[in-house]
C-alpha positions in Angstrom: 174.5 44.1 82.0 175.2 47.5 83.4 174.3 48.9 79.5 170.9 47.5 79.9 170.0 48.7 83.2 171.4 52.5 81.9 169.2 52.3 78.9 165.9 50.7 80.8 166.7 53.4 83.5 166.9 56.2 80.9 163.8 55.0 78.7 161.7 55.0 82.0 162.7 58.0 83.6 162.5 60.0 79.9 158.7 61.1 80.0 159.5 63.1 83.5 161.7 65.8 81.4 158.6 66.7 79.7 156.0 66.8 82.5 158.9 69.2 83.8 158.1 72.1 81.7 161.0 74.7 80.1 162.8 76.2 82.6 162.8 79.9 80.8 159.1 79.7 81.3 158.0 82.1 84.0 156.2 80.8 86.5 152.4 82.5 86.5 150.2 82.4 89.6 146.2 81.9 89.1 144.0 85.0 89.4 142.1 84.6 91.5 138.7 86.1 90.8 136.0 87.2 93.8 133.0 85.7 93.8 130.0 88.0 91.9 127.5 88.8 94.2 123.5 88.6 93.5 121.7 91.4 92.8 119.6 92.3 96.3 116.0 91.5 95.6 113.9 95.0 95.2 111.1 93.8 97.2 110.7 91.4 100.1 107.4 90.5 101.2 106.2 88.3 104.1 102.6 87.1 104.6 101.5 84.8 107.6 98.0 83.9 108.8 96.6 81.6 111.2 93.7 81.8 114.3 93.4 82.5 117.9 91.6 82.3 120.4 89.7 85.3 122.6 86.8 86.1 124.3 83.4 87.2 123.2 83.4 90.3 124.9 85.2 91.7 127.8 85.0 89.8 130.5 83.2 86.5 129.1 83.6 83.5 130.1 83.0 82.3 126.8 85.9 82.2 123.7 85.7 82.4 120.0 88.2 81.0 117.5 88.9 84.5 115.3 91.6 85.1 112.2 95.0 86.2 112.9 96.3 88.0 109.6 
């Protein structure tokens, strides 16, 4: 009985010795690498538009919708 259980016990715990590794293999830490920046864009270029609102003339009472660039 106890020759059973020492042979199940050895056949199951077996595949551990290899997911182990060699112990005369030096252990190697990851490089690790910095992340590679993008190249700056050359040109940056912002356009907005839209409309306001102003008088006529100095002093009107009157407004006129005009473009805002």
């Amino acid at each position: 009985m106890i020759n059973r259980l020492s042979l199940a016990l050895v056949v199951a715990l077996s595949p551990l010795g290899a997911l182990a590794g060699g112990l005369d293999t030096p252990v190697e830490t990851p490089l690790l690498m910095p992340p590679i920046a993008a190249p700056a864009p050359f040109l940056i270029f912002t356009l907005g538009g839209g409309a306001r609102v102003e008088p006529s003339y100095f002093g009107a009472d009157s407004y006129e919708a005009v473009p805002d660039i």
